[in-house]
Structures are given as C-alpha cells and as structure tokens.
C-alpha positions in Angstrom: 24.5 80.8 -99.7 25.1 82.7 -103.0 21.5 84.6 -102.7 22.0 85.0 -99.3 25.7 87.0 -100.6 24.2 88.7 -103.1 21.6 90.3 -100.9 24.3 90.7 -98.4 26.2 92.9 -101.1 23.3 95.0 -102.1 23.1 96.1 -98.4 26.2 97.2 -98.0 27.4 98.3 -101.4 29.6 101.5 -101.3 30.0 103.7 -104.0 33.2 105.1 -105.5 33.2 109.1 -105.8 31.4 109.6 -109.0 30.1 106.4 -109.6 26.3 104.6 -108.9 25.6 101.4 -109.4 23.8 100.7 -113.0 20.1 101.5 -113.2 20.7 104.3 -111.7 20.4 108.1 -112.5 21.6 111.5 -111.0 18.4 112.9 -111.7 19.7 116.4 -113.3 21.3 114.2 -116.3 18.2 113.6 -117.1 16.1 117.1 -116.1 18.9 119.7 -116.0 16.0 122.2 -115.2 15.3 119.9 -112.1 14.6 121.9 -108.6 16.3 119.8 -105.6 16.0 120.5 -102.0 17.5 117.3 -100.1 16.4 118.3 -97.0 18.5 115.4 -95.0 21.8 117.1 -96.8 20.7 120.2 -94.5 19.3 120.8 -91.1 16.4 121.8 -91.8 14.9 118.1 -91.3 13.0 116.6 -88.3 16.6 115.4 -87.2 18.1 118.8 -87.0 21.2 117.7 -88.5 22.6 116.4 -91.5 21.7 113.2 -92.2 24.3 109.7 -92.7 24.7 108.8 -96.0 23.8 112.6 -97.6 27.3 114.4 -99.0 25.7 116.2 -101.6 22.6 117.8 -103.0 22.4 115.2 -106.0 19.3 113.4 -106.3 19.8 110.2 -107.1 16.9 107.6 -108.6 16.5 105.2 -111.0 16.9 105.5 -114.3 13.4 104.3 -115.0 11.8 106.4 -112.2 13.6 109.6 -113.0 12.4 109.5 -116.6 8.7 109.0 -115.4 9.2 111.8 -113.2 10.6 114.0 -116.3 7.6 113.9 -117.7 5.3 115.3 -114.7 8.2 117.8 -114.9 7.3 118.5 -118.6 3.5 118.8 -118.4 3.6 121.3 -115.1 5.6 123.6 -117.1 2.8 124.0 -119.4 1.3 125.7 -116.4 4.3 127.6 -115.4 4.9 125.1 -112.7 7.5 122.8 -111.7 8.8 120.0 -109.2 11.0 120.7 -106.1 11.7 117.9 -104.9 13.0 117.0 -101.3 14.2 113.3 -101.5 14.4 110.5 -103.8 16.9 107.7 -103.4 18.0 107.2 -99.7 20.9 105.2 -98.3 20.1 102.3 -95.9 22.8 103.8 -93.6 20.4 107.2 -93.6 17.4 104.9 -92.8 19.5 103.6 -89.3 20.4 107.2 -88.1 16.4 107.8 -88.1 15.8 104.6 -86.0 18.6 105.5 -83.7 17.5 109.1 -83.6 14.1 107.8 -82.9 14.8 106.1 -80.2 16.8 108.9 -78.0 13.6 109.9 -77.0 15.4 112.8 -75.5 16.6 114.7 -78.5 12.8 116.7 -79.5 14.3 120.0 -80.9 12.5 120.1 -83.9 9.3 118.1 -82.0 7.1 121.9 -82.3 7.9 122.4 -86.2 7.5 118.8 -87.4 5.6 116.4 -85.1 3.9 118.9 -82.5 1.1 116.2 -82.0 3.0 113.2 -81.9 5.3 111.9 -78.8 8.0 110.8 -79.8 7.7 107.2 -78.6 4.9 106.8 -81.0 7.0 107.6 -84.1 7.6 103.7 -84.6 4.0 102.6 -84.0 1.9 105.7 -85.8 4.3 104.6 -88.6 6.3 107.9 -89.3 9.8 105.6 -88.7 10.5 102.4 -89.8 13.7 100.6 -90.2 13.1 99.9 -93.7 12.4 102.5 -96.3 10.9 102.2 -100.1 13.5 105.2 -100.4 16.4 102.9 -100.2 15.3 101.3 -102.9 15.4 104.1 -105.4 12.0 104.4 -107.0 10.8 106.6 -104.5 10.8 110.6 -104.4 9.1 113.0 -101.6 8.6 116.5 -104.0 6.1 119.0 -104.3 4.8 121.9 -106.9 6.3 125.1 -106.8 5.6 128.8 -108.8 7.5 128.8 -112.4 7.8 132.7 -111.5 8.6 133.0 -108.2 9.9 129.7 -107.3 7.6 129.4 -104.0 6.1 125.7 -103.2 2.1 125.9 -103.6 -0.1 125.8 -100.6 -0.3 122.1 -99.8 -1.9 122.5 -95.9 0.9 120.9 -93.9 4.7 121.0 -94.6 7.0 118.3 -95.8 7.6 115.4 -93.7 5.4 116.9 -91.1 4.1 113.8 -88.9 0.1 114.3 -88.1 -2.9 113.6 -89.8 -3.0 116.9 -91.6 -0.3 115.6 -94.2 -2.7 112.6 -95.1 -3.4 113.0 -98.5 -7.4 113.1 -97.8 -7.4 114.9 -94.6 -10.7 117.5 -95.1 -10.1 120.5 -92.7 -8.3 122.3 -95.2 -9.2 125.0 -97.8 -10.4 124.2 -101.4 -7.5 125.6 -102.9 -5.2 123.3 -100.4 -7.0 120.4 -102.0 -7.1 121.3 -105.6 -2.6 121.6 -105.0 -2.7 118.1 -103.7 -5.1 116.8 -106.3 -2.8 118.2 -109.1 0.0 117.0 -107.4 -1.7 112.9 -106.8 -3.3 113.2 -110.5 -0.1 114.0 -112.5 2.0 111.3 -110.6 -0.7 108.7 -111.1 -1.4 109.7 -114.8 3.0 109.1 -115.4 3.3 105.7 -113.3 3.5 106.6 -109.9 1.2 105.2 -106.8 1.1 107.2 -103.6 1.7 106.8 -99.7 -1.7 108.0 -98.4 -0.8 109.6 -95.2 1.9 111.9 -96.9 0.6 114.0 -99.7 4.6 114.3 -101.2 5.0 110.9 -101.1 5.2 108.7 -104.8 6.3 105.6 -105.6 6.9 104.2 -109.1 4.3 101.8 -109.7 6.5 99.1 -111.9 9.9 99.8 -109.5 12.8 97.8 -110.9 14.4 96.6 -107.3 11.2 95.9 -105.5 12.7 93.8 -102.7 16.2 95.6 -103.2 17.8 97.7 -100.3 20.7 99.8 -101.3 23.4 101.2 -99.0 25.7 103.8 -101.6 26.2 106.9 -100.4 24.7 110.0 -102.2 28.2 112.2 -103.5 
C-alpha cells in the first residue's frame, strides 16, 4: 500500500508558485543564454490552443539532463550555433488534454500544417499520441539548431512535431544539406548522453534518466 501511495503522489503532485520538486532545474539557471520556444504555452501547436499544465515559458528538466544538454549548448556555439528548444519537461495533466484532444476526431484545424497525411483516428495507432509520455518524466527535450546570427532554426526537412514519415530521423527524400542538420543535431546529443526517438528528428532522451518509471504531474509556472 505505501508504494502504491507513493506512486500515487508522484502522479498527482502539485507545485507551489516558484517551487519544483528536487532534481529538478529551470533550465535558464543553468544556460541563461538558453533559446526556449514552448510551443504548448502558445497556439501555435497541433492543438491550436494553449496546452493544460503550460503557464509559462520556463523550461523545466532535470537537473542531470539540463546540465548534459548545457554542454551541446556550449560546443554549437563554437560554430555560431545554438539550441531552441520547444519542450522539455511535460505535465501528466498536458499529456491527457492530447488524448482527449485526440479523440474529438472533429476538431482538425491545424490537420493541413501538422499531420496533412495522417487521419486523425490513426494518431493513437501510428503512434503520434499516447497516454504516457517520456516528457512527463523530465529527461526528455524536443529542440533544434538555430543561426547564432540571425536566430533562424536550420533546415531540418519537416517542422517540429509534424506527424508523417518525413520527420523520421532517416527518412531519404530530402536534400544533403537537410541531412547533414539532422546528423549534427543526432551526433552532438549522442556524443553528451542523450539517445533518440527515431521517428522524430527533435526528439532526445537522456540515456541514464534519473525517474525512469516516474510520471510527474507539477505544473510548469
């Protein structure tokens, strides 16, 4: 019964304004210089709307996970690039407004910009939603590479969180210079600790995660 509590708690933990449980980070402590786009603080996600859980812009990860990333930071600005990154640590409570989303098979106004191939009753089995998320656990960050100069992401081939084979990490009907940004991209996460999702090119995980089986439900403030 006490595991089963514990567990219980982890699930459902709410934050106090200004407060994350320990482990934790708000990632610009540790990169100040950090670019952060949370997309699901904004519309412009496959939702079209602001996403439960998301009151701020702060990306949150932990502690272990935002120091790895730190130093991908550090050796793409000894090519004038940098990290924009799009999510990282991701309520449970967020992860339940995608299923329920998901299922109002009605709601498609962002279907042409993010999953023009897809139907939506296929989300669940091609994979794109899931009811569980490695976000929620906190080692887990969605970013790309963007200009030092200019601040514009680099060419990838497909746009973040954009549901169709074209986003899979070794999908071939794209240009060389496509491939070369998402080989710098997958070779500096791998060289600091981080595995990827194949079938999403911004997708990392850090390899040695420090709540591997641990769901977290505080809100991002």
């Amino acid at each position: 019964m006490r595991y089963i509590l514990i567990f219980f708690m982890s699930l459902c933990f709410e934050n106090v304004t200004g407060q994350i449980p320990d482990g934790f980070s708000y990632v610009k402590d540790v990169i100040p210089d950090m670019d952060v786009d949370l997309r699901y603080f904004s519309s412009n996600n496959f939702v079209g709307k602001p996403i439960d859980g998301y009151q701020s812009n702060r990306l949150i990860l932990t502690t272990e996970t935002a120091e790895a990333l730190k130093l991908v930071h550090e050796a793409l600005q000894d090519q004038n690039l940098c990290l924009m990154v799009y999510d990282g640590y991701r309520p449970q409570r967020s992860v339940n407004h995608f299923v329920r989303w998901a299922r109002a098979l009605h709601d498609t106004i962002k279907k042409p910009m993010f999953y023009p191939d897809v139907k939506k009753r296929n989300l669940f089995e091609k994979g794109y939603i899931a009811s569980k998320s490695g976000h929620s656990r906190g080692s887990t960050v969605d970013l790309t590479i963007i200009d030092g100069n200019t601040g514009k992401p680099l060419d990838m081939g497909s746009p973040f969180d954009f549901f169709g084979e074209v986003s899979w990490v070794n999908y071939d009907n794209i240009t060389d210079k496509q491939k070369a940004n998402r080989q710098l991209l997958q070779n500096l996460m791998s060289k600091y600790g981080f595995r990827n999702y194949p079938k999403e090119w911004w997708h990392f995980t850090l390899k040695d995660e420090p709540y591997p089986k641990t769901y977290f439900d505080f809100i991002i403030d």
